[in-house]
C-alpha positions as CSV (number, residue, x, y, z in Angstrom):
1,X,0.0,0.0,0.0
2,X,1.3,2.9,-1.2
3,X,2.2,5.9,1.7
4,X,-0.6,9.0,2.1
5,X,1.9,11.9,1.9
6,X,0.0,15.2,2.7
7,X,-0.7,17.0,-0.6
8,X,-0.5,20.9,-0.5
9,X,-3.3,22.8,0.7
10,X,-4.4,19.8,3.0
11,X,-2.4,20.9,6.1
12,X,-4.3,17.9,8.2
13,X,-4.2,15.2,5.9
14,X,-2.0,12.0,6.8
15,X,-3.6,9.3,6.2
16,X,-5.7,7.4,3.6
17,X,-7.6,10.4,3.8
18,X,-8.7,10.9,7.1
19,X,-7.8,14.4,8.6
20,X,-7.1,14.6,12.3
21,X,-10.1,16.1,12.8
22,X,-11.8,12.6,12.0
23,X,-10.4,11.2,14.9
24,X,-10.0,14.2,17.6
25,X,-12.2,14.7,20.4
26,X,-11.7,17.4,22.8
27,X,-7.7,17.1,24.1
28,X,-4.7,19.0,23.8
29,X,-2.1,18.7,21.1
30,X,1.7,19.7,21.4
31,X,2.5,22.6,19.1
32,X,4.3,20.7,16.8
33,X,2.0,17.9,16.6
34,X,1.3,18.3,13.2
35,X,4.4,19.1,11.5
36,X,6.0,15.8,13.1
37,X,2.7,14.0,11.8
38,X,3.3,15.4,8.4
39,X,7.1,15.4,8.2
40,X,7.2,11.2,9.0
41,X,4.2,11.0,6.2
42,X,6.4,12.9,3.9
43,X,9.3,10.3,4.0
44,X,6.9,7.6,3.2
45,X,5.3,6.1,6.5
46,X,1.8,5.2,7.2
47,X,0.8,7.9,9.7
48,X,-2.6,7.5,12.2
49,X,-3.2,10.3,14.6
50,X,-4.3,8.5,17.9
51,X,-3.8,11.2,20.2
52,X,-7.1,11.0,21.5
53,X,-7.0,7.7,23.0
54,X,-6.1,8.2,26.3
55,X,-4.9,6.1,28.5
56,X,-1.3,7.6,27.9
57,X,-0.7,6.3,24.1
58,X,1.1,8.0,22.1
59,X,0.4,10.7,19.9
60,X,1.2,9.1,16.0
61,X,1.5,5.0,15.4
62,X,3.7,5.3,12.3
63,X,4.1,2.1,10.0
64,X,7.0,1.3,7.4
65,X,7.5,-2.2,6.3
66,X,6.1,-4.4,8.5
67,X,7.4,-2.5,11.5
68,X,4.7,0.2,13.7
69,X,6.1,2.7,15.6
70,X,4.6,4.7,18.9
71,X,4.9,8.4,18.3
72,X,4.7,10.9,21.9
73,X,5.5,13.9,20.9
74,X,6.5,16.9,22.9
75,X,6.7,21.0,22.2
76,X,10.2,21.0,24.0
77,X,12.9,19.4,25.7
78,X,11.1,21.0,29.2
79,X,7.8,19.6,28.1
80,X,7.3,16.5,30.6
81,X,5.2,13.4,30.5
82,X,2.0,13.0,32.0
83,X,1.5,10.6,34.7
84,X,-0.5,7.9,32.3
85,X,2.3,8.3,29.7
86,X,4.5,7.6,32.4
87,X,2.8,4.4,34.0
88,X,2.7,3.2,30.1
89,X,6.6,3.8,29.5
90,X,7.5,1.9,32.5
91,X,5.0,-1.2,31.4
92,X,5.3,-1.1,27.7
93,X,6.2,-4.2,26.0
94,X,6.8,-3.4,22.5
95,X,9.0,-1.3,20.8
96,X,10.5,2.2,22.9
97,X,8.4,5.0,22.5
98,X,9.7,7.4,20.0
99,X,9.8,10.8,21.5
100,X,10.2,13.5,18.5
101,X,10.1,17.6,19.6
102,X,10.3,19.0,16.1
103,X,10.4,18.7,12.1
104,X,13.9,18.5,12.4
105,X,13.9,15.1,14.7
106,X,11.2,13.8,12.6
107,X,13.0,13.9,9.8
108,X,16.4,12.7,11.2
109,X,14.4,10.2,13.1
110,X,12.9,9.5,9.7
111,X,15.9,8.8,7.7
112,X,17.9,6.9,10.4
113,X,14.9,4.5,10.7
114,X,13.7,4.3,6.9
115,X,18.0,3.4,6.9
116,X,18.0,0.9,9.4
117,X,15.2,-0.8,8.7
118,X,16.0,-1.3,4.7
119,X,19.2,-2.9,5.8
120,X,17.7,-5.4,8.2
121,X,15.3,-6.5,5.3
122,X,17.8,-7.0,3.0
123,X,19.2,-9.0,5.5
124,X,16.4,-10.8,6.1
125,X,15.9,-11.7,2.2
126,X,19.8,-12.8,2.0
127,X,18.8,-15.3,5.2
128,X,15.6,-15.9,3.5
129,X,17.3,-17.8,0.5
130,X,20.1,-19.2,2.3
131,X,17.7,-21.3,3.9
132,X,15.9,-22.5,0.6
């Protein structure tokens, strides 16, 4: 499935259409919650706002080949945690949460992991055939 990259002149678009409005309810977003959203879209990763969800999810769950990603992000370096994002860091099972401030980190974050993760699956396809 090809990547919803956010076209100009739709500012809230990520993914397969939906806007962030189509999944907010009333909450509070971080300043730069929307140019990290778009940024990470940009370089080719399925993006899904869940911010609303409570419970101390993330903000974005970001896909790219085979892999999802949990998204908090933050205004600033002094912006802290609330105490359900907290409880859900220290129990959290999967993956570590991805903590992005900025367009900047997003798309260093981005490329380092879009990197990484093409070299473990050609890996993956070499180990793949030696096993044939």
């Amino acid at each position: 499935m090809e990547a919803a990259v956010p076209a100009a002149g739709k500012a809230n678009e990520v993914h397969g259409g939906m806007t962030y409005s189509s999944f907010s309810r009333r909450h509070k977003r971080d300043a730069t919650h929307a140019e990290v959203a778009q940024t990470i879209a940009a370089f080719g990763f399925s993006v899904i706002d869940i911010s609303a969800s409570g419970g101390g999810l993330g903000d974005l769950l970001v896909g790219l080949w085979d892999v999802t990603d949990m998204i908090e992000v933050k205004s600033d370096d002094k912006a802290t945690y609330t105490p359900a994002q907290l409880k859900l860091r220290a129990s959290w099972r999967g993956a570590p949460i991805v903590r992005l401030e900025n367009r900047q980190q997003a798309e260093e974050w981005a490329l380092r992991t879009r990197k990484e993760r093409g070299r473990a699956s050609v890996i993956r396809a070499v180990m793949a055939k030696a096993t044939l």
